[in-house]
N, C-alpha and C positions, 0 to 999 in steps of 0.2 A: 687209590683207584682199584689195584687189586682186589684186593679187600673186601669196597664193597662190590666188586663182578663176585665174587665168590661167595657175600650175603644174598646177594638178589637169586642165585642158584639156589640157596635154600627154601625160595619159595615156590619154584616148580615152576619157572615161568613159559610161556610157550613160543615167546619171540626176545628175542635179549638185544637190544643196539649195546657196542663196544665203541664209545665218542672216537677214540683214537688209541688204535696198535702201536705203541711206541716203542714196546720194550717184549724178549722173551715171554716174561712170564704172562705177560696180559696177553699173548699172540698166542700160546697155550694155553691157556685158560679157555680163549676162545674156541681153539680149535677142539677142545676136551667138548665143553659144548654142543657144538656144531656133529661131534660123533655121537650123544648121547638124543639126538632128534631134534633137538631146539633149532629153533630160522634163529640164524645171528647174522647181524649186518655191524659191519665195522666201516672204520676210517683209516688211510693209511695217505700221509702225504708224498705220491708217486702220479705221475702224467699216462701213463700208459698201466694195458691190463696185462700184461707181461713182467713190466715192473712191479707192478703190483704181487704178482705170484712171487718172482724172485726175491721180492724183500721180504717174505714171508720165511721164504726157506731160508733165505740166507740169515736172517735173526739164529738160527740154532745150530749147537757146533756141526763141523763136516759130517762127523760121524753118525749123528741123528737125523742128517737130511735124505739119505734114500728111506730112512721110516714118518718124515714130515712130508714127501713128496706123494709116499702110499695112501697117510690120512687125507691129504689135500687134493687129493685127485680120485678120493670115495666121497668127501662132503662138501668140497666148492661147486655152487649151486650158478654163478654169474659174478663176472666185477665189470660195474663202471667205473672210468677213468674217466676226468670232466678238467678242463681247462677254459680261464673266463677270460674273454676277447672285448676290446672296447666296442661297441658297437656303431656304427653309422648312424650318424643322428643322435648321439647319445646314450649312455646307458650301456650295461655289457651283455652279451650275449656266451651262453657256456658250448663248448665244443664236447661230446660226449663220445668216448670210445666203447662198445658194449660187446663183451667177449659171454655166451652164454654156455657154460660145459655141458660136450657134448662127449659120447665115446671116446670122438678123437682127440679132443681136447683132454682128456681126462688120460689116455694112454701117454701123451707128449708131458704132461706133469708128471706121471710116475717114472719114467723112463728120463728125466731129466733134458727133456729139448724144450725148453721153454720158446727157443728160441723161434721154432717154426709156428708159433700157436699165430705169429701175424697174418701168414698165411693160410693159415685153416680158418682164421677169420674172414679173408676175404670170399672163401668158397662157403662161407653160411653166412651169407648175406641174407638170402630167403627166410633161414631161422630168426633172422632179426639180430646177427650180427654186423659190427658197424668199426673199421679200424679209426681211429685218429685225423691218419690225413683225410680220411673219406669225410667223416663229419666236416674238418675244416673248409674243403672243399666246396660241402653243400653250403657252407654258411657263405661264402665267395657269392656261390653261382644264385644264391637267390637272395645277392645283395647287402648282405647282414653282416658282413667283414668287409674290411679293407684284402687285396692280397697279402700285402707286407707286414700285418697284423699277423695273417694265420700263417703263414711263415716263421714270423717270431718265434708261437707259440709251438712251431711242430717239433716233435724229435726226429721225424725221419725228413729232413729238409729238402733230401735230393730227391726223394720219391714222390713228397709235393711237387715240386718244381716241375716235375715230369707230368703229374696229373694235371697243372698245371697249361702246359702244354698240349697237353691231348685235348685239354677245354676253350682253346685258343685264348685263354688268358695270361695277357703278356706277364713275363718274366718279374716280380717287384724288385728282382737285384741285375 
């Protein structure tokens, strides 16, 4: 797989998909890429766009992560994060987290807070970002989930719970 990311470079391509980051060097490779101008879109199997950044950095040893956190917060361009819910009626429907970097987003990766980008996502909602529970949420309220379904699926479970409640829909636990 290496290999061929690194033949298909030789031919100057202007959009590269990476099927799945599973490993250092192919997480490198891509990020080499991504600084030399190329749109790369990759796969990483992670629920949230937070996780998504962290497994990123975290693939490479301690000591190279404050200079992965400098390339990854000059060329991370957006990550969706997507979790598939059975649907009502049949059939599944996907829960979609959409983090799009912005200044501040881009300051919080290099400076190592990953952790606050949930909250910077909720105050760029207008830019067309969208946290997790918020998508679950929408799929609730217009039907298309069970509660206890997108519960299941959330990582932040007491936050649902809460949005939950401010939606007057009952509790599924």
């Amino acid at each position: 797989f290496k290999n061929a990311l690194r033949a298909a470079l030789r031919e100057d391509p202007d959009i590269v998909l990476v099927g799945e980051m599973r490993d250092l060097e192919t997480i490198s490779i891509a990020m080499e890429t991504a600084e030399t101008g190329h749109l790369v879109f990759g796969t990483l199997h992670t629920t949230t766009a937070t996780s998504t950044i962290d497994r990123i950095i975290d693939q490479f040893p301690t000591d190279q992560q404050p200079q992965v956190r400098v390339m990854l917060s000059e060329s991370l361009k957006g990550v969706v994060a997507q979790v598939l819910l059975p649907k009502i009626g049949g059939g599944r429907v996907a829960a979609l987290e959409i983090l799009l970097v912005n200044h501040a987003v881009s300051s919080l990766i290099r400076d190592g807070k990953t952790f606050q980008i949930a909250s910077t996502m909720q105050t760029g909602r207008g830019a067309g970002m969208i946290t997790m529970n918020e998508s679950l949420l929408n799929l609730v309220t217009s039907k298309q989930v069970r509660p206890m379904d997108a519960y299941v699926k959330a990582v932040d479970k007491a936050g649902l719970l809460m949005m939950f409640k401010n939606a007057n829909i009952p509790s599924p636990i």
